[in-house]
C-alpha positions in Angstrom: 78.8 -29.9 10.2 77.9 -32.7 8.4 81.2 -34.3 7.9 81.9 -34.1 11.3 79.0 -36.0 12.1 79.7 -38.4 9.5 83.4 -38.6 11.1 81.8 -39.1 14.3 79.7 -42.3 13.5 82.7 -43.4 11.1 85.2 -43.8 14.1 82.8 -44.5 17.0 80.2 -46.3 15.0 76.5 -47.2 17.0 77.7 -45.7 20.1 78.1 -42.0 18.1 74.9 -43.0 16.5 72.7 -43.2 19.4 74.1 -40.3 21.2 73.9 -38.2 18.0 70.0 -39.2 17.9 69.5 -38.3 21.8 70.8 -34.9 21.2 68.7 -34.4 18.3 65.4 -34.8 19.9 66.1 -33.2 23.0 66.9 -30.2 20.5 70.9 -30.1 19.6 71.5 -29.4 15.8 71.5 -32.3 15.0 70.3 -33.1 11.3 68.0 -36.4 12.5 66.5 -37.4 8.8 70.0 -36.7 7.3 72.0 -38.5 9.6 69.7 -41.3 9.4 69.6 -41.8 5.8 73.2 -41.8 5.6 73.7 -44.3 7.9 70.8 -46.1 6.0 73.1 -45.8 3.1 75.7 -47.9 5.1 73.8 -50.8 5.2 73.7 -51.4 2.0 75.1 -55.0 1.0 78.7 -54.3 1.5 78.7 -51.7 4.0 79.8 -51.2 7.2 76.9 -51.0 9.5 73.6 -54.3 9.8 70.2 -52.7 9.3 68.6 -54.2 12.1 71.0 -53.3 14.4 70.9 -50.0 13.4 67.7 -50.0 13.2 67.3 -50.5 17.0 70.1 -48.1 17.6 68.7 -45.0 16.3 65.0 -45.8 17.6 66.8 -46.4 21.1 68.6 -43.2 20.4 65.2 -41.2 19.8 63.6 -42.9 22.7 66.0 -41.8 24.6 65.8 -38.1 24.0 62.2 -38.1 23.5 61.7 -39.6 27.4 64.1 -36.9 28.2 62.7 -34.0 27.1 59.4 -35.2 28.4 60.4 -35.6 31.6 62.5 -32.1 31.6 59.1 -30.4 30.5 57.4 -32.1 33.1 59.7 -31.1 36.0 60.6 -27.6 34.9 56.8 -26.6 33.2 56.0 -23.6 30.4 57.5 -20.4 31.9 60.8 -22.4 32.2 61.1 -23.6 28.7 60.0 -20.3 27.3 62.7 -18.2 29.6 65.6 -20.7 28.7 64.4 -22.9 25.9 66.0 -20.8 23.2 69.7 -22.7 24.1 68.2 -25.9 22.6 66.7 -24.2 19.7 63.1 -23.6 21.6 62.6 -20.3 20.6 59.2 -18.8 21.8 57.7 -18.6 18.4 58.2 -22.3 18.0 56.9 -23.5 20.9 53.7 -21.7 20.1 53.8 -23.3 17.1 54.0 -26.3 18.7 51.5 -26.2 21.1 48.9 -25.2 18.7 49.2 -28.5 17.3 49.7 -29.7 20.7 45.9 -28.8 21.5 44.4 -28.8 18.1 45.1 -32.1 17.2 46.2 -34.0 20.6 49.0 -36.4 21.3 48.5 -37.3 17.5 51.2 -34.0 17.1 53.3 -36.2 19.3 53.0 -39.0 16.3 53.4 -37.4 13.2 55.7 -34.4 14.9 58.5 -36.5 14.4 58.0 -36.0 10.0 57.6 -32.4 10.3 60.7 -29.7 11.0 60.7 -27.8 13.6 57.5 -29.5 15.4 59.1 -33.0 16.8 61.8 -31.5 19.0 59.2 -29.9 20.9 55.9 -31.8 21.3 57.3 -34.4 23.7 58.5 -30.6 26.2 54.7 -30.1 25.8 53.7 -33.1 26.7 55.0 -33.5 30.2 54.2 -29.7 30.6 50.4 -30.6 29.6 51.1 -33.7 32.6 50.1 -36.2 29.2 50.3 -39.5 31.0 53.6 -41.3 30.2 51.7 -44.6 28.9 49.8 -42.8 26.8 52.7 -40.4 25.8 54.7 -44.1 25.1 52.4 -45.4 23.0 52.1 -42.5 20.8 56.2 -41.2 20.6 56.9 -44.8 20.6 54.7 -46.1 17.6 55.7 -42.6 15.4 59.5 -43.0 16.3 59.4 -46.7 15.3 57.8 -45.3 11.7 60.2 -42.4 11.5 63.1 -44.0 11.8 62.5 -46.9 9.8 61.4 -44.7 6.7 64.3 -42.8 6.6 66.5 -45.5 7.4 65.0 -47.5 4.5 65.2 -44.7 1.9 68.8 -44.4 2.6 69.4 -48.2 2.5 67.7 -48.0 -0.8 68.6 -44.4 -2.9 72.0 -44.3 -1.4 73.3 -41.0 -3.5 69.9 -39.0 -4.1 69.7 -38.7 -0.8 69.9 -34.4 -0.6 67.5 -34.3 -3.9 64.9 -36.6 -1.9 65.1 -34.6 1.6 64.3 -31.4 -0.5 61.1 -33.3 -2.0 59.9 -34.3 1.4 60.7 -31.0 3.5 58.8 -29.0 -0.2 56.1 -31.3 -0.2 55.4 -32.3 3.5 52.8 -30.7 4.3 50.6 -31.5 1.0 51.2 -35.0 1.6 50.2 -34.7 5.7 46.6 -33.3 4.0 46.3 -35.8 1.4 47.2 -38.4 3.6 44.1 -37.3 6.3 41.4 -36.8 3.6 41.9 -40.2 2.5 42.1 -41.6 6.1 38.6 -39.5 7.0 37.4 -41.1 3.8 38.0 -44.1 4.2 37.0 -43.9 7.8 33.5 -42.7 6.5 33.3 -45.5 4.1 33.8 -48.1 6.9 31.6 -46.9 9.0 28.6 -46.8 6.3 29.1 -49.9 5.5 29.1 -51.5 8.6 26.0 -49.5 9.7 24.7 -50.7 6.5 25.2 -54.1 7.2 23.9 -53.7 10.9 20.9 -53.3 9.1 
């Protein structure tokens, strides 16, 4: 499957590249970190695609499908997407999933979502089914898709080659580095605010 995506983007270039991304977050098959890197790879000095430019392709792309998909969850609510969801790879047991981070942790699932497999294709449903405010539901899928797809785009600019060693590391590992990375922001959240009470003193 791959290949053909790779064919895809090789004869119909940014075009194939921002459709391919749209599909992916509104929950076609679509490997989204892979497909990324790759094309990260082919901006390499030499290659056949500009960085910037596809750098505003694929987060287009992503917007695209994440607007989508909220607005479909908005319109069509829970019992919909849980009678018919399964076509686009919203199976019941994920969107549960999903919506335990969805009210545990807010519309910062909607943020990180997109770094975690099997989370990001459905937080932005539950968002318009929870009736999230768009703004707000902007702000958040727009900051974390800017992030998303500039990391992955970056690390295939950069490694090229390693690129199916790396995605094993980060899918292993991603959830280690999600709870190291939220101690140390609570720490140093805690050390901030001690100082500057301390020097409210």
């Amino acid at each position: 499957m791959k290949e053909a995506l790779y064919d895809l983007i090789g004869h119909y270039g940014y075009i194939a590249l921002y459709v391919l991304l749209s599909a992916g977050i509104i929950g076609v098959p679509v490997p989204d970190e892979t497909l990324m890197a790759f094309v990260g790879s082919l901006t390499a000095p030499g290659g056949p695609f500009d960085y910037g430019t596809t750098l505003i392709v694929i987060y287009a792309g992503t917007m695209t499908g994440m607007v989508v998909s909220y607005l479909i969850g908005h319109r069509v609510g829970k019992p919909f997407l849980y009678r018919y969801g399964k076509w686009v790879k919203l199976t019941p047991k994920r969107l549960e999933q999903a919506e335990g981070w969805f009210h545990k942790y807010g519309l910062w699932t909607v943020f990180f979502g997109y770094f975690v497999p099997g989370v990001r294709h459905f937080t932005c449903y539950l968002s318009g089914v929870s009736g999230v405010k768009f703004y707000k539901y902007m702000l958040y899928a727009g900051t974390g898709a800017l992030l998303w797809c500039t990391t992955f785009l970056t690390l295939g600019h950069y490694i090229g080659s390693n690129l199916d060693g790396l995605f094993y590391m980060i899918h292993k590992y991603m959830g280690v580095t999600l709870f190291v990375l939220a101690i140390v922001a609570v720490v140093a959240l805690a050390l901030y605010f001690r100082f500057r009470k301390r020097r409210a003193v």
